[in-house]
C-alpha positions in Angstrom: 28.2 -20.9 76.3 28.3 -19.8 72.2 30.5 -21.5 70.1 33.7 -19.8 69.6 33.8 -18.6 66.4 36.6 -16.3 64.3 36.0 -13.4 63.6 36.9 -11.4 60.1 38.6 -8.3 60.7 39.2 -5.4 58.3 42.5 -3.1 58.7 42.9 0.0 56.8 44.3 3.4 57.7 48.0 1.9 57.8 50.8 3.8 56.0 51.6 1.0 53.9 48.0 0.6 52.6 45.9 2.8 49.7 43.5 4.7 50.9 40.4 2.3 50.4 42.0 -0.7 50.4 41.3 -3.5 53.2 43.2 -6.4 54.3 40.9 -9.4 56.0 42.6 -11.2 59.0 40.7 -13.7 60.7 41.6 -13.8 64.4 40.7 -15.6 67.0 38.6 -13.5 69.9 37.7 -10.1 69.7 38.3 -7.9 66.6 37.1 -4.5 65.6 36.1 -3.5 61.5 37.6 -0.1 60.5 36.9 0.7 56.9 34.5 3.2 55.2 31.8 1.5 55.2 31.8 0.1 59.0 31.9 2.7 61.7 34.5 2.5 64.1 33.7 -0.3 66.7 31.7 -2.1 64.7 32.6 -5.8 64.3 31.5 -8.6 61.6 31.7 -12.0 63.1 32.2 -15.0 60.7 31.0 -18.4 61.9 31.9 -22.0 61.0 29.0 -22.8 60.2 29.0 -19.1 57.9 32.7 -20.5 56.2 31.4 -24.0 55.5 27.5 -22.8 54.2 30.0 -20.3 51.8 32.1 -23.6 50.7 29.1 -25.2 50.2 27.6 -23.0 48.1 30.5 -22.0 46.4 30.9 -25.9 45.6 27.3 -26.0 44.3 27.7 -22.7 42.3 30.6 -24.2 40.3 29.5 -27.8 39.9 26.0 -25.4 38.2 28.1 -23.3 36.2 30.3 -26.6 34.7 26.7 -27.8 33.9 25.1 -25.2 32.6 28.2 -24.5 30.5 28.7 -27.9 29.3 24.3 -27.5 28.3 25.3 -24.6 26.6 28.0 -26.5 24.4 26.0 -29.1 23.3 23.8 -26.7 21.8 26.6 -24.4 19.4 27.6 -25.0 16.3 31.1 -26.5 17.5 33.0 -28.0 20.1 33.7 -24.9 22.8 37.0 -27.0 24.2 38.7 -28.3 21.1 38.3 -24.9 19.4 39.9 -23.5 22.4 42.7 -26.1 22.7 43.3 -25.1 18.8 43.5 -21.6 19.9 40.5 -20.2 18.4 40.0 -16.8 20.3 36.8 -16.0 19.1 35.3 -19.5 21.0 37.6 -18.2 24.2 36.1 -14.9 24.5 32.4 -15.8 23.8 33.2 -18.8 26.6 34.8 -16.3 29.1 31.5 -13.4 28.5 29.1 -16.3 29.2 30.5 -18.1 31.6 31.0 -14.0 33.8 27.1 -13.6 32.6 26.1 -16.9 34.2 28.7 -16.3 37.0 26.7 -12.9 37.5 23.1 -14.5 37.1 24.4 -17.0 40.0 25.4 -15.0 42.5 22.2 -12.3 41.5 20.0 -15.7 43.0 22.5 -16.2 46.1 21.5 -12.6 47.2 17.8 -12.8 46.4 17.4 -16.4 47.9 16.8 -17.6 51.3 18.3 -21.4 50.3 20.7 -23.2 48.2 18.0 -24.8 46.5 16.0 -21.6 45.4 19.2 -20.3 44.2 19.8 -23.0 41.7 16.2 -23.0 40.7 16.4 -19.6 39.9 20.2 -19.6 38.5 18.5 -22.4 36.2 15.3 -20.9 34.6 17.4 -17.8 34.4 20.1 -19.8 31.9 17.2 -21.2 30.4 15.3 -17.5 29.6 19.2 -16.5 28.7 19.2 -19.1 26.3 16.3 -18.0 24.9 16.5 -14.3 24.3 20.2 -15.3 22.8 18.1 -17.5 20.5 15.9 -15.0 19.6 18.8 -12.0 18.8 20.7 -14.4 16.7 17.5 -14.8 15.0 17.5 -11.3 14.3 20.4 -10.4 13.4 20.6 -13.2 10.7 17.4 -11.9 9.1 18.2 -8.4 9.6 21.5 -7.8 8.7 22.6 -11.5 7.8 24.8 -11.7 10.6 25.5 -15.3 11.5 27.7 -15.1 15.3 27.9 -19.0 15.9 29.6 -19.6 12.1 31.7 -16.2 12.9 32.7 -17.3 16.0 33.4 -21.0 14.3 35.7 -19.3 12.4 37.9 -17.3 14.9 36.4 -14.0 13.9 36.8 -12.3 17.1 34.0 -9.8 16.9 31.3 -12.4 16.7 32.7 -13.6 19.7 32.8 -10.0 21.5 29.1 -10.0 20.1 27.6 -13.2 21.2 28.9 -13.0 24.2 27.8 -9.7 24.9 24.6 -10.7 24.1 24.8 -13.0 27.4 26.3 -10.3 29.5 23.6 -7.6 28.6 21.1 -10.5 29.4 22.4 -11.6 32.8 22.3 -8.0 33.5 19.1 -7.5 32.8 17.7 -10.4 34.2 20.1 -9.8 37.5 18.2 -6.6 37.6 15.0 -8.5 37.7 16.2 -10.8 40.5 
């Protein structure tokens, strides 16, 4: 006998929902997915062992991303959290870009990996070619046009935060692309 297990289940089509919009139910037993991308009939069963392998790897996602953030850190020209307790917005927006590139870059390697493990790996030399090409346009752009982004950002100007962390979301992109 299989395991019982809960399955998701997608409602749309009521009167009190948007067209497109979905609510998820987990029920017990027998369920049937109705949206627009699942034919009529068609069900989506969700495990316990699927809910805790997503908890797991949720877990491991965000103990990587408090890492690789806190890497990241050490490596500016200022402290990321006191200059956000102080209320610099320049710090808080070139924080929230990178930490929604790496975010991005992580769950890029969930869908390309076939374990946890290769996930990380790849999450990891993916920051580490991030850091790189971020290294290398901040490079440029002080030679070029004498643009210095960590002093901006240092300083609260909010544009050299919009740019750097720009720079990491065109990056993740690019690499996510690649994954």
């Amino acid at each position: 006998m299989a395991p019982p297990c809960y399955r998701l289940r997608f409602l749309t089509g009521s009167p009190s929902f948007e067209d497109g919009e979905a609510v998820f139910v987990l029920v017990k037993g027998r369920s049937r997915a109705q949206t627009a991308d699942r034919p009529r009939g068609e069900t989506f069963t969700l495990s316990w062992d699927q809910i805790a392998g997503t908890l797991l790897w949720t877990a491991a996602g965000g103990v990587l991303l408090f890492v690789l953030m806190g890497i990241d850190a050490m490596f500016t020209k200022y402290k990321d959290m006191e200059e956000m307790k102080r209320g610099n917005t320049a710090v808080a927006v070139r924080f929230v870009l990178k930490l929604l590139a790496q975010g991005y870059i992580f769950s890029r390697s969930i869908v390309t990996s076939n374990d946890l493990g290769e996930a990380l790996l790849v999450s990891i030399i993916s920051f580490v070619i991030l850091f790189i090409l971020e290294w290398i346009v901040e490079a440029a752009f002080r030679k070029i046009a004498d643009l210095r982004l960590d002093e901006g950002v240092k300083q609260g100007l909010v544009g050299h935060g919009l740019v750097a962390g720009s720079l990491h979301l065109v990056g993740a992109l690019i690499i996510g692309a690649c994954l």
